[in-house]
Backbone as JSON, one array per atom type, in Angstrom:
{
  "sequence": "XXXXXXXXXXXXXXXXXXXXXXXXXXXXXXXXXXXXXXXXXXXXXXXXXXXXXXXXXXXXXXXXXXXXXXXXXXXXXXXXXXXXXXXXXXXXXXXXXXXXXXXXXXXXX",
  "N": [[87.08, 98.23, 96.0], [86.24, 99.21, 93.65], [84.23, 100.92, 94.6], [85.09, 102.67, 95.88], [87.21, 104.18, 94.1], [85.36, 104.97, 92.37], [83.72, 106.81, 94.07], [85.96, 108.78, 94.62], [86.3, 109.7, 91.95], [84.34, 110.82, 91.48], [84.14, 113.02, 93.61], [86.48, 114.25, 92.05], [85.24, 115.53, 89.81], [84.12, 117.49, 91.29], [82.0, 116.97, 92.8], [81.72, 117.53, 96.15], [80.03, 115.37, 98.29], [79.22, 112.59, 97.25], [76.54, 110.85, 96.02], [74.42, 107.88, 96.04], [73.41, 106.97, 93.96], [75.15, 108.96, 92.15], [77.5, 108.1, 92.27], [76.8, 104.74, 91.5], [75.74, 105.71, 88.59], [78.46, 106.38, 87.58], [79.61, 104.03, 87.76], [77.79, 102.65, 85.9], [78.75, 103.45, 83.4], [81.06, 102.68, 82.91], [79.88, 100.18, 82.37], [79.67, 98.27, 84.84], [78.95, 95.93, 87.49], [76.75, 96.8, 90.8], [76.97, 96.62, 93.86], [74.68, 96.77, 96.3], [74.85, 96.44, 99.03], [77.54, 96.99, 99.19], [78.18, 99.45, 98.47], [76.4, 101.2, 100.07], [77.27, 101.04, 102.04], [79.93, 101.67, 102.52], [79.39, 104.35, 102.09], [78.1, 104.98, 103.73], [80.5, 105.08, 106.0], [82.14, 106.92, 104.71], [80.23, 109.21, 105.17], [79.92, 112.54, 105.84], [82.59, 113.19, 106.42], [85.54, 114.34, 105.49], [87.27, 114.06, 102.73], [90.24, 114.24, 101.81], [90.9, 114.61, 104.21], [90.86, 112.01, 105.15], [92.41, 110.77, 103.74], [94.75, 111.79, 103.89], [94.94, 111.06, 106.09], [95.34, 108.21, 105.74], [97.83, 107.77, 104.54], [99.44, 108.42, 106.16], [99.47, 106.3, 107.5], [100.11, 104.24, 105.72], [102.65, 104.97, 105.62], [103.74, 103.4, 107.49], [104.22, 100.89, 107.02], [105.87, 98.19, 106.38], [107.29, 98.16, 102.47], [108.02, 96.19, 100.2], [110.82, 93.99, 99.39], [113.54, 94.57, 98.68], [115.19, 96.58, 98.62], [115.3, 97.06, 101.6], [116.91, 94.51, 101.74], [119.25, 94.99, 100.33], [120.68, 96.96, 101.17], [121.12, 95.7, 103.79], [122.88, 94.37, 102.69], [125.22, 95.65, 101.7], [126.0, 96.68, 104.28], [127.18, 94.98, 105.59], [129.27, 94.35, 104.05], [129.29, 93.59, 101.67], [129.01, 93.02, 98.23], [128.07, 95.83, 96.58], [127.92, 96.21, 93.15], [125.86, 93.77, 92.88], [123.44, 94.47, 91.83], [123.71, 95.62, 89.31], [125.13, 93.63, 87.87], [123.41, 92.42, 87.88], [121.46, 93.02, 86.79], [122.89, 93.64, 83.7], [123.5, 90.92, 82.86], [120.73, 89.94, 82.51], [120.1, 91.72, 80.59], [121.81, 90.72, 78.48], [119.87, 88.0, 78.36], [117.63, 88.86, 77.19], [118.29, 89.87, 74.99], [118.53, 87.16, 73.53], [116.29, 86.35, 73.39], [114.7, 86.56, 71.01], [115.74, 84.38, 69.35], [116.68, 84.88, 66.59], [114.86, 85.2, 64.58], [112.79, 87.73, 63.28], [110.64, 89.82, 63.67], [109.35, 91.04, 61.67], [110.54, 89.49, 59.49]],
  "CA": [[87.96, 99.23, 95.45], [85.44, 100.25, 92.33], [83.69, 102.04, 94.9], [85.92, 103.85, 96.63], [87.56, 104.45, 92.67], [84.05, 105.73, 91.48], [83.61, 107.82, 94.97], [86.94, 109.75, 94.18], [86.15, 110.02, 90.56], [83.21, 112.07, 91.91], [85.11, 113.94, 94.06], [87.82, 114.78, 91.78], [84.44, 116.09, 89.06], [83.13, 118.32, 91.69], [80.77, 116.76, 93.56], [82.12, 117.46, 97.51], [79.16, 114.32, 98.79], [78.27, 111.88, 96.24], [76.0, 109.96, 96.48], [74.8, 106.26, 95.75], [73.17, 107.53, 92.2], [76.27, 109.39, 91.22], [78.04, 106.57, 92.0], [76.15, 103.75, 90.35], [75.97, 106.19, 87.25], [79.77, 106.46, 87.24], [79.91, 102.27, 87.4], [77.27, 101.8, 84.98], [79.53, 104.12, 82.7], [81.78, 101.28, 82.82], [79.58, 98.68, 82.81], [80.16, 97.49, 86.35], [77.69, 96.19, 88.46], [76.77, 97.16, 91.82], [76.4, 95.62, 95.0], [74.42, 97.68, 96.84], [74.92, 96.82, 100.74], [78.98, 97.26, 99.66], [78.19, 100.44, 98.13], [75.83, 101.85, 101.02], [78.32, 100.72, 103.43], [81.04, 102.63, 101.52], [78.91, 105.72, 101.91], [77.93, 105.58, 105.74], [82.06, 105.34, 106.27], [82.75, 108.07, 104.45], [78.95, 110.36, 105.5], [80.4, 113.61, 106.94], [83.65, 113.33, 106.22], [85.9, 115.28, 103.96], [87.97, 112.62, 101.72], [91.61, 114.54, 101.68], [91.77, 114.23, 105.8], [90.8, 110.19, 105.08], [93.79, 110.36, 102.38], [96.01, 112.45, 104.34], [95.28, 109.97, 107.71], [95.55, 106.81, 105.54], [98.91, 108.16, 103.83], [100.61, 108.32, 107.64], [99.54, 104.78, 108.44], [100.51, 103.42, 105.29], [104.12, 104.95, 105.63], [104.92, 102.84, 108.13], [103.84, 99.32, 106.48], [106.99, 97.87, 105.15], [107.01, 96.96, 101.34], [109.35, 95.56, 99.09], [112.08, 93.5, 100.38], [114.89, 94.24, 97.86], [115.75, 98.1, 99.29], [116.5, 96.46, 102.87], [118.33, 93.51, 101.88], [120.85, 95.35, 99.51], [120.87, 97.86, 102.62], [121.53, 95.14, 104.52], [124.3, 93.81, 102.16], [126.2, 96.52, 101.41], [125.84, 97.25, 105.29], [127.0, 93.29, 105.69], [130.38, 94.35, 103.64], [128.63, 92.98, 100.49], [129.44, 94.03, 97.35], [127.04, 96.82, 95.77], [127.72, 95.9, 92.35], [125.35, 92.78, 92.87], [122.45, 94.43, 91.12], [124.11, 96.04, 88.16], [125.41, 92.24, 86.95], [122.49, 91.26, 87.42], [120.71, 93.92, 84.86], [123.72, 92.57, 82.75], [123.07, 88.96, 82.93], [118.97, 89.46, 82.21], [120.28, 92.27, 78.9], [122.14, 89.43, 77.66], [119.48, 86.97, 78.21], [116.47, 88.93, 76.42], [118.7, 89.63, 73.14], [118.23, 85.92, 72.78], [114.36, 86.0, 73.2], [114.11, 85.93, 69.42], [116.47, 83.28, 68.71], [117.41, 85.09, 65.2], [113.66, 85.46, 64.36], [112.55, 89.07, 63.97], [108.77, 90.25, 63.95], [109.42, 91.34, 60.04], [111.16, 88.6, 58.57]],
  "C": [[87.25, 100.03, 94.35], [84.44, 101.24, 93.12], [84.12, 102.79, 95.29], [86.58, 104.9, 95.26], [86.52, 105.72, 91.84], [83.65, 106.97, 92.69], [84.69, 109.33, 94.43], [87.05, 110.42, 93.14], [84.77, 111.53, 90.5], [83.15, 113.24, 92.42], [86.02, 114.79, 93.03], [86.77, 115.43, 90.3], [84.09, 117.25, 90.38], [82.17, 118.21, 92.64], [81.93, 116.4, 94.95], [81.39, 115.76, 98.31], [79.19, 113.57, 97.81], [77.34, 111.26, 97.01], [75.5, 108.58, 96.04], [74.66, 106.35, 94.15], [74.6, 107.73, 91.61], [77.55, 108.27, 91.23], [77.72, 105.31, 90.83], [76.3, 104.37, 89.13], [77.77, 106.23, 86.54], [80.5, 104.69, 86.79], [79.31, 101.91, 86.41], [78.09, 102.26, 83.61], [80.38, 102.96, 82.14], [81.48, 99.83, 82.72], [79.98, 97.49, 84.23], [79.13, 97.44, 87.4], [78.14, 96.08, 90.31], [76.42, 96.5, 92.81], [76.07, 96.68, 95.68], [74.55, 97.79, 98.75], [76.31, 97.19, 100.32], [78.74, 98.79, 99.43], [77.93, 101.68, 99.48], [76.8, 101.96, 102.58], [79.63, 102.03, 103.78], [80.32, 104.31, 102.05], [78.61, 106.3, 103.18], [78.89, 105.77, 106.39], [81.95, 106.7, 106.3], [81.56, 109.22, 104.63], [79.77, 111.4, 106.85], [81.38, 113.95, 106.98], [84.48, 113.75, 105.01], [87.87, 114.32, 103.88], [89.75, 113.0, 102.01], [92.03, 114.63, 103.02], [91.79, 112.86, 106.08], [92.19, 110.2, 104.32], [94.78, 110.52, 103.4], [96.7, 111.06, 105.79], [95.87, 108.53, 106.76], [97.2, 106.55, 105.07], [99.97, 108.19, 104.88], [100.49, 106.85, 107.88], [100.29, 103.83, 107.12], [102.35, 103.77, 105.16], [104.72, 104.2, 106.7], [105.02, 101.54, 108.38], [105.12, 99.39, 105.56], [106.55, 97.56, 103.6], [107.92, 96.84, 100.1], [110.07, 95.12, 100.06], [113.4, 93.58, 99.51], [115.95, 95.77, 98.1], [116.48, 97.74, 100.76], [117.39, 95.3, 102.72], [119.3, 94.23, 100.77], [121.03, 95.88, 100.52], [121.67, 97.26, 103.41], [123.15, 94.3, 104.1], [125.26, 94.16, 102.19], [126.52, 97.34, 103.37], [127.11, 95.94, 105.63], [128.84, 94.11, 105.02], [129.96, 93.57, 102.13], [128.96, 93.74, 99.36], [128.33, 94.79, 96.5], [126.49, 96.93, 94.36], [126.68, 94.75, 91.63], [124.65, 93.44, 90.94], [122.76, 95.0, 89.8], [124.57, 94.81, 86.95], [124.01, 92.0, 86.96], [121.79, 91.57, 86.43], [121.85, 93.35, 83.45], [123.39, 91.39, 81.91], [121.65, 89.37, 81.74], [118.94, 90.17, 80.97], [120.27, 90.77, 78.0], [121.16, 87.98, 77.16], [118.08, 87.61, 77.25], [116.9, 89.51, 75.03], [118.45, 88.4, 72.8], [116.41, 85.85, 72.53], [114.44, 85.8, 71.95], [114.46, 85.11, 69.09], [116.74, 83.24, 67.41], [116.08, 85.32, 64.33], [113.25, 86.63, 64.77], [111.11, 89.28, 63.25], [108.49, 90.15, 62.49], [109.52, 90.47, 59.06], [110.75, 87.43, 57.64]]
}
């Protein structure tokens, strides 16, 4: 991910290609070292290709990877005859329970 991170970072300066240099220089920036077959690997992927039709393609495939499970099961609740109010007690409940966090002890005192 720090290469693909430091690729885009390159991209999003200007540079259309990077390459392994402007890379590495962008990691050592950060102190982050390099592995160089992941890097080179990273770079023969993406050789030739222009980054915002990789985004655009990866951005269709990931819309149709479920994620979270708390949007379909209320869905499914309130579908179910469930009552809707669930999640509003429950923000309730968890208020009530982090006024106690201090237990009468305040940061200042």
């Amino acid at each position: 991910m720090k290469y693909v991170a430091a690729y885009l970072l390159a991209v999003t300066g200007g540079n259309a290609s990077p390459k392994a240099e402007d890379i590495k220089t962008i990691l050592g920036a950060a102190d982050v070292s390099v592995d160089e077959e992941r890097l080179s690997k990273l770079l023969a992927e993406l050789e030739g290709k222009d980054i915002n039709e990789i985004i655009a393609e990866g951005s269709k495939k990931l819309a149709s990877v479920p994620s979270g499970g708390a949007a379909p099961a209320a869905a499914a609740g309130a579908a179910a005859g469930g009552a809707t109010d669930a999640p509003a007690e429950k923000e309730k409940e968890e208020e009530k329970e982090e006024s106690d966090d201090d237990m009468g002890f305040g940061l200042f005192d």
